[in-house]
ZANURO-182299 format. One record per residue: residue number from 1; residue in three letters; x, y negated, z negated of N, C-alpha, C, O in turn. Coordinates in steps of 0.05 Angstrom, whole numbers, plus 5000, padded with zeros to 4 digits. Each point is the difference from the previous one (the first is absolute). Layout:
<sites>
  num  residu   n.X   n.Y   n.Z  ca.X  ca.Y  ca.Z   c.X   c.Y   c.Z   o.X   o.Y   o.Z
  NUM     ala     X     Y     Z     X     Y     Z     X     Y     Z     X     Y     Z
...
</sites>
This chain:
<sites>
  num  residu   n.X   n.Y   n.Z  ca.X  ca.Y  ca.Z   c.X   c.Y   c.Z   o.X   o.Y   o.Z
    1     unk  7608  4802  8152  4995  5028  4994  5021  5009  4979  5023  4994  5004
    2     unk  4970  5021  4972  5016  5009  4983  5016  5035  5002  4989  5022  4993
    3     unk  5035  4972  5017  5009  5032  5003  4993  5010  4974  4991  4988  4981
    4     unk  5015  5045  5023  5005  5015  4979  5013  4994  4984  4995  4998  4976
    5     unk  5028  5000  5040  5025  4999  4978  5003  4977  4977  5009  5002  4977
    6     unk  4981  4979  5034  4990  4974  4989  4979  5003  4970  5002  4989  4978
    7     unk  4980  5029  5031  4977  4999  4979  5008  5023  4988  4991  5001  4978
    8     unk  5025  5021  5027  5010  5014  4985  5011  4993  4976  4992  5004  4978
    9     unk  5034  4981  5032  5021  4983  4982  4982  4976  4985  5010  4991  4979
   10     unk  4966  5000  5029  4996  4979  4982  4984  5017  4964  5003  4995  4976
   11     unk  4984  5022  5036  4984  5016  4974  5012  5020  4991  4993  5009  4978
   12     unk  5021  4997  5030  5025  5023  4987  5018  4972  4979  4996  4998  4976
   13     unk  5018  4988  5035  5018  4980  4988  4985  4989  4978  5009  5000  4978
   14     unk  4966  4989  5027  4986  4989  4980  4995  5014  4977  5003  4992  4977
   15     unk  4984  5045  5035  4985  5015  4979  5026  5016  4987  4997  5017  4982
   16     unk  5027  4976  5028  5018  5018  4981  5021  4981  4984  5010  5009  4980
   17     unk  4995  4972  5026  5025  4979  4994  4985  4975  4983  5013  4985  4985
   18     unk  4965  5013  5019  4982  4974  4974  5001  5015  4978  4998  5025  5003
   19     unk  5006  4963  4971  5004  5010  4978  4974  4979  4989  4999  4977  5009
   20     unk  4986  5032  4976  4984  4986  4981  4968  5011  5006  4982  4992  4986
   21     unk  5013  5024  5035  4975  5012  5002  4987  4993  5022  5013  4998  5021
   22     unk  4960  4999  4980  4988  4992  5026  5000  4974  5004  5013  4988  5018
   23     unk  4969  4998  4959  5008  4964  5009  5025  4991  5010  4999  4980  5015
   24     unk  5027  5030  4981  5029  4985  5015  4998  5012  5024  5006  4990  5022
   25     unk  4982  5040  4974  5008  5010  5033  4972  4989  5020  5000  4998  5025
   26     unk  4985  4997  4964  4979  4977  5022  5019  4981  4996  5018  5002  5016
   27     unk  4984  4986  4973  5013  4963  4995  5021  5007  5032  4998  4984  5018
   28     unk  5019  5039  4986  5023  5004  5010  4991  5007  5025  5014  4992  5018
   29     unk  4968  5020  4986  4984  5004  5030  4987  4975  5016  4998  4994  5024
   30     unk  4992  4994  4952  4984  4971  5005  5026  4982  5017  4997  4988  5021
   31     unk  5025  5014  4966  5021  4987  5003  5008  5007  5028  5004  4983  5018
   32     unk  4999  5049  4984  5015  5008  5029  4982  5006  5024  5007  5000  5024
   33     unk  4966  5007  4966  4981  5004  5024  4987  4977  5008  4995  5000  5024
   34     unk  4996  4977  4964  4983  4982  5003  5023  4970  5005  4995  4983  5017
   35     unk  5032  5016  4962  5001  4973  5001  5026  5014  5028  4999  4989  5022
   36     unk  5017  5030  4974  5017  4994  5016  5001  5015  5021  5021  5002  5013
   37     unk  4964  5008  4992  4999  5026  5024  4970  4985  5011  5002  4996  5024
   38     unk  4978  4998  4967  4976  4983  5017  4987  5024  5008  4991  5003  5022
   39     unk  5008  5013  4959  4977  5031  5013  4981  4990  4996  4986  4997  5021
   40     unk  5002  4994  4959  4972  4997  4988  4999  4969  4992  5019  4989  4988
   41     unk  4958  4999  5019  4996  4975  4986  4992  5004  4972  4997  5022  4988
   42     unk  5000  4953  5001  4989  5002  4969  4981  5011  4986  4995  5013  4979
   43     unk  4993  4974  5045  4968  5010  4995  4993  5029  4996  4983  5009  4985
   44     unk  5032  5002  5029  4992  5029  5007  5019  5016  4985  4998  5024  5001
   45     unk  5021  4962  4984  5021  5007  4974  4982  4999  4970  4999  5010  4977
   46     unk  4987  4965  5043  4986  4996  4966  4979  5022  4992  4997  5011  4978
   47     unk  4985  4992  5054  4973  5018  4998  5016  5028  4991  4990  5009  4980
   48     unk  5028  5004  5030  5016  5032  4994  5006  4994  4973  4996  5018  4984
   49     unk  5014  4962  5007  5008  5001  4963  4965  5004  4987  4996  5019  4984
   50     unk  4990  4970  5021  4981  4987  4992  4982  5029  4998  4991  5008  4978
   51     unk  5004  5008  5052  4991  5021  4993  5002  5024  4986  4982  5014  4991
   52     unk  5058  4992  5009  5010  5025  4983  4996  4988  4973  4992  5016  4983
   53     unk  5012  4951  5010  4991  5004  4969  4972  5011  4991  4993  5007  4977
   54     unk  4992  4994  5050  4975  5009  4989  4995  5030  5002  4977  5010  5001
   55     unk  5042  5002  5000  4999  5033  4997  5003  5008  4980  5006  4985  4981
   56     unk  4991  5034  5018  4998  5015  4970  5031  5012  5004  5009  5000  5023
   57     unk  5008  5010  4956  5026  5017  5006  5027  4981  5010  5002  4976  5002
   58     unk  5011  5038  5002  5021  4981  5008  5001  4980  5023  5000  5006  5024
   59     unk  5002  4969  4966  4992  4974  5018  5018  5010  5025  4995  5004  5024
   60     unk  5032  4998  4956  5032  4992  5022  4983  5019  5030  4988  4987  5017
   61     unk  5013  5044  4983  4992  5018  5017  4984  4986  5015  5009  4991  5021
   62     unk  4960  5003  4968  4983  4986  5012  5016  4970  5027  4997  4999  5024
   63     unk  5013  4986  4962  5013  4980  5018  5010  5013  5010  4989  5009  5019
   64     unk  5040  5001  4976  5007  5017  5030  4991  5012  5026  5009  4997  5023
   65     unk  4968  5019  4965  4982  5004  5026  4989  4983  5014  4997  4998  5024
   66     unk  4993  4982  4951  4982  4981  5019  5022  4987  5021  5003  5002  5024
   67     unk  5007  4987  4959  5024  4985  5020  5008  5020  5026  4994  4997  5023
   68     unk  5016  5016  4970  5017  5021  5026  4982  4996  5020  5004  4989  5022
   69     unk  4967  5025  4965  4985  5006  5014  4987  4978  5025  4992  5008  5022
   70     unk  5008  4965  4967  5001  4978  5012  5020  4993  5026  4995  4991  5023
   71     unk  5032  5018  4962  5019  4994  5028  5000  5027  5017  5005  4997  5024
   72     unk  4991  5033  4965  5012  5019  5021  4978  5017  5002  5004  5020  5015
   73     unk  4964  4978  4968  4986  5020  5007  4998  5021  4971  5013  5000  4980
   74     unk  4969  5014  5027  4996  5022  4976  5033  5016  5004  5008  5001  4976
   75     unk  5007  5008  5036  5022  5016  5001  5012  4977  4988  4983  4995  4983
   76     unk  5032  4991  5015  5004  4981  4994  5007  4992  4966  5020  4998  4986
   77     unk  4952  5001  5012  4984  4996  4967  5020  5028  4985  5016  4997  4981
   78     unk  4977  5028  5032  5002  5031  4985  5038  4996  4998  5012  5009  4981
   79     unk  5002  4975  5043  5029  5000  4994  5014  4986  4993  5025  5001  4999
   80     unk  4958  4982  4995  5006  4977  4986  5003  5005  4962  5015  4987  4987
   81     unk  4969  5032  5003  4986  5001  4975  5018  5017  5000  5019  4989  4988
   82     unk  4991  5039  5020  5018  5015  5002  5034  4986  4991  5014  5002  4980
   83     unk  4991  4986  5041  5031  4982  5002  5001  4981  4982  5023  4994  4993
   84     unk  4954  4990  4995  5001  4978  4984  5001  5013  4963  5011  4991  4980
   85     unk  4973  5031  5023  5009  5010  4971  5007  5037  4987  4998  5009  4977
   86     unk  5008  5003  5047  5005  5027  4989  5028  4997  4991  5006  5006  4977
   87     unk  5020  4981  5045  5026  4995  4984  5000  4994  4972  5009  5013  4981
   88     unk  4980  4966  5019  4994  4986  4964  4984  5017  4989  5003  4992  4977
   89     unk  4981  5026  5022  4979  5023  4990  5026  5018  4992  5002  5008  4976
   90     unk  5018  4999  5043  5013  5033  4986  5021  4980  4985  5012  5018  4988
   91     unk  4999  4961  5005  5016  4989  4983  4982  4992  4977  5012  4987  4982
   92     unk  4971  5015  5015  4985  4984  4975  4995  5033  4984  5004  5006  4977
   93     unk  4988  5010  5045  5001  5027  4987  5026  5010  4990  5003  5011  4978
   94     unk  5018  4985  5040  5024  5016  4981  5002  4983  4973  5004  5010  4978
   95     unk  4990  4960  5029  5012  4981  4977  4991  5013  4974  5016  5006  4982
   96     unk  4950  5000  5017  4984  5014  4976  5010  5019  4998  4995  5008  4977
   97     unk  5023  5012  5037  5011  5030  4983  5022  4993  4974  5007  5015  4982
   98     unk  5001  4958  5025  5022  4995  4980  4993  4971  4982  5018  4987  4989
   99     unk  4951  5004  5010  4986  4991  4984  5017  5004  4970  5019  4987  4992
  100     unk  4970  5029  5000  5005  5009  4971  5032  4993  4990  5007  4987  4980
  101     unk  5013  5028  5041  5027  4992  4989  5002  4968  5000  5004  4988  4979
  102     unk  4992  4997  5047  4998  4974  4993  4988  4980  4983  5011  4982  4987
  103     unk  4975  5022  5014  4976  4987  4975  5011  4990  4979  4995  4980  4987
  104     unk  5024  5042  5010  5006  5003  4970  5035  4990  4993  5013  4999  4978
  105     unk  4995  4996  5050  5025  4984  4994  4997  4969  5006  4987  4991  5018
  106     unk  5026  4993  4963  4991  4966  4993  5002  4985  5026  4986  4981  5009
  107     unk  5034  5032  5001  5004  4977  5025  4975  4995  5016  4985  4980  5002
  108     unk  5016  5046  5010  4981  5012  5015  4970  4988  5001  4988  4989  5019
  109     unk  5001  5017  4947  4981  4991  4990  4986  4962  5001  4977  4993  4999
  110     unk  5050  4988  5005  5000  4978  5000  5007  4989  5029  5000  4977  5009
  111     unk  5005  5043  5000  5007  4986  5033  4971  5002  5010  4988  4983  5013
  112     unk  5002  5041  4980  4969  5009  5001  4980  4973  5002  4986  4995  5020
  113     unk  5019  4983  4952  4982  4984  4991  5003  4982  5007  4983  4982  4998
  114     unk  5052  5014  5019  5006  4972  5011  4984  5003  5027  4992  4981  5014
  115     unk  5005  5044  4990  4987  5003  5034  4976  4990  5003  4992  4985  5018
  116     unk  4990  5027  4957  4969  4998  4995  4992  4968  5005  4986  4989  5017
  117     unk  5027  5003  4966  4999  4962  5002  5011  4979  5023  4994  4977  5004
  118     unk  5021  5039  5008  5010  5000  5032  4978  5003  5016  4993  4983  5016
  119     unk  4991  5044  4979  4979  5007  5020  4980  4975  4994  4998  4980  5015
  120     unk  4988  5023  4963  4979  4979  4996  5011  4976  5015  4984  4997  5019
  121     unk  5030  4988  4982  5006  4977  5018  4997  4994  5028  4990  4983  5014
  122     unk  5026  5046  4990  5001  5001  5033  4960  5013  5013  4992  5001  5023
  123     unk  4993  5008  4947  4975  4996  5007  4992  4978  5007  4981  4997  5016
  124     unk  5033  4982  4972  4990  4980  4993  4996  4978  5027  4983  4985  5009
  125     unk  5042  5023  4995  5011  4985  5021  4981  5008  5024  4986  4986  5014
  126     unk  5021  5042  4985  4981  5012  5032  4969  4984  5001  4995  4982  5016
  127     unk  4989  5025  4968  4979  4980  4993  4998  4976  5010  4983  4996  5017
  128     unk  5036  4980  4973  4993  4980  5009  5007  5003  5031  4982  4990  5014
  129     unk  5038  5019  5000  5012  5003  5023  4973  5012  5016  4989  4991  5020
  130     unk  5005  5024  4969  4968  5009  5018  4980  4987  5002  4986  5006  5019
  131     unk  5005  4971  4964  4989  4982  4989  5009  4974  5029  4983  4991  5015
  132     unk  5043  5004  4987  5009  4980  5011  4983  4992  5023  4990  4977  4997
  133     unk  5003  5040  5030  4989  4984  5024  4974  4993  4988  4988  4987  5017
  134     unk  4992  5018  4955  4977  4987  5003  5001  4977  4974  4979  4990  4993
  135     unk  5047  5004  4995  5002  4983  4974  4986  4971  5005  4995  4985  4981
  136     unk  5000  5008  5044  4984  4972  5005  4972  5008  5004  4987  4981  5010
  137     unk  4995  5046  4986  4970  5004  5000  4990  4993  4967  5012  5014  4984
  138     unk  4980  4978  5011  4999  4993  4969  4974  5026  4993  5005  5003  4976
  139     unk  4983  5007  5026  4979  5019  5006  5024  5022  4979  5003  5009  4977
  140     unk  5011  4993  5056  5015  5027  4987  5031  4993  4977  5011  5018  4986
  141     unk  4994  4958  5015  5019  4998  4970  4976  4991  4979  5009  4985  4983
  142     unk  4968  5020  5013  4976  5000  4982  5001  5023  4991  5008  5004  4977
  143     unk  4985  5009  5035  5005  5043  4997  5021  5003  4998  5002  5014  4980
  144     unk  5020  4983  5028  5029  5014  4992  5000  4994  4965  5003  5018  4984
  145     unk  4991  4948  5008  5007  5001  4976  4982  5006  4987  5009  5009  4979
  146     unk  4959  4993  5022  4987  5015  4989  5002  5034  4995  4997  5011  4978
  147     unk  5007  4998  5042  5005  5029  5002  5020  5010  4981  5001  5019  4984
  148     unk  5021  4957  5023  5025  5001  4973  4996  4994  4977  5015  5012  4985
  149     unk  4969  4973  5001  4992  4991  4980  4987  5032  4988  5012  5014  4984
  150     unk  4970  4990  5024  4974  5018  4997  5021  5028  5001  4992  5011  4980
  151     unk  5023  5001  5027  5019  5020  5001  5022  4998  4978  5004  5021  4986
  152     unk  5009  4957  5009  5017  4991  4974  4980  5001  4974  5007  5009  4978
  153     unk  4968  4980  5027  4985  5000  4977  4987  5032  4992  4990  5008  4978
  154     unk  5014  5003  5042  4984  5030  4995  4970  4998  4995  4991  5022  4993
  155     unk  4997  4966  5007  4973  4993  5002  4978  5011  5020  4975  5000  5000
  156     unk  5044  5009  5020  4988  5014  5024  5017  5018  5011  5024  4997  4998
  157     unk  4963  5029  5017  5023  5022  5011  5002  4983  5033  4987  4982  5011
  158     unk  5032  5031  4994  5005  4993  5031  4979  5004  5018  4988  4981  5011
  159     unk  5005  5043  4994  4973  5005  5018  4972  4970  4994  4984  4992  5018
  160     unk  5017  4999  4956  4981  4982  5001  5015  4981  5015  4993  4993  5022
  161     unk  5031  4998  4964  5014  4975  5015  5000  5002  5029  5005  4978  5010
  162     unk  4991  5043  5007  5012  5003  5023  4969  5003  5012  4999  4994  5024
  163     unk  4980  5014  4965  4979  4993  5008  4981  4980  5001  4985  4996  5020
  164     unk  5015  4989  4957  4994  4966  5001  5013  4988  5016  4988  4983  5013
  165     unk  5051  5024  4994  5009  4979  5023  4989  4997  5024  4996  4980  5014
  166     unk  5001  5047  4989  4986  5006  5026  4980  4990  5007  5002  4986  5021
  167     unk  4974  5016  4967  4977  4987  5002  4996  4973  5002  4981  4992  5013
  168     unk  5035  4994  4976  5009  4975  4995  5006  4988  5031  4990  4982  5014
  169     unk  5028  5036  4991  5011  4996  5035  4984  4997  5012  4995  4981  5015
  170     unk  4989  5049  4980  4973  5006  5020  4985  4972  5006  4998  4985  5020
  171     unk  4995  5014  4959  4989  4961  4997  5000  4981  5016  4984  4985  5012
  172     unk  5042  5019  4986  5016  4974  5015  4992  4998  5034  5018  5007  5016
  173     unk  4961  4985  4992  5003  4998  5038  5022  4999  5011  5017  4984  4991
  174     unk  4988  5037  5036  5018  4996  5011  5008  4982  5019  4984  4989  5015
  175     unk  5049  5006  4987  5003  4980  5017  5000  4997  5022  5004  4977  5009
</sites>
């Protein structure tokens, strides 16, 4: 059984202290709810990623709920989404009141771009890490690199990519 205090501290910690956006702060949940705490199996890590990507609006929110909502219930989900990103919500807001002065001093400006290329990685990373418990289905490392291909190429918007995968799945008989 997962206390409060437990699932409090895990989505608060994650949604305020991961730096790089939503993919690190899943990568970092994946890490503390599934590999080392044993709340959730994979599967059911994989199906909650799987469905907030398919929402419209902010994925991160979406997983949170789903997830929470998985271990503690709809109350759960609502305090979870609360604790995991309003702290980081009123700092991202003060940060923008002083936008403009920063921007415009060099340092500032380049620590900015060392971050950006920081973040992309640790996208990068989260990805395959989410990827990890099904990398021996060849089905689904077929679609990861297609999906990736087809997304790098711009040839297709996401909603297509994410709806051909699907169908694709659908396809597939279950096991």
């Amino acid at each position: 059984m997962v206390s409060w205090a437990q699932f409090l501290s895990e989505f608060a910690r994650a949604g305020n202290l991961t730096l790089g956006g939503g993919q690190p702060m899943i990568a970092e949940l994946q890490r503390r709810i599934m590999h080392e705490r044993r709340w959730l199996p994979a599967e059911d890590f994989g199906l909650l990623y799987s469905i907030a990507r398919l929402t419209p609006g902010t994925n991160i929110l979406a997983f949170i709920a789903a997830t929470a909502t998985r271990l503690k219930g709809p109350a759960g989900g609502v305090i979870a989404v609360i604790a995991g990103t309003l702290p980081a919500a009123l700092v991202i807001w003060l940060m923008t009141l002083f936008f403009d002065a920063w921007s415009s001093n060099r340092w500032v400006a380049t620590a900015f771009i060392g971050a950006m290329a920081a973040v992309v990685a640790l996208i990068a990373a989260s990805a395959w890490q989410l990827l990890g418990p099904h990398r021996n289905n060849v089905l689904i490392l077929v679609l990861f690199f297609a999906a990736l291909t087809l997304g790098l190429s711009n040839t297709a918007g996401p909603v297509t990519i994410l709806l051909s995968a699907a169908a694709i799945g659908a396809c597939r008989p279950p096991k």
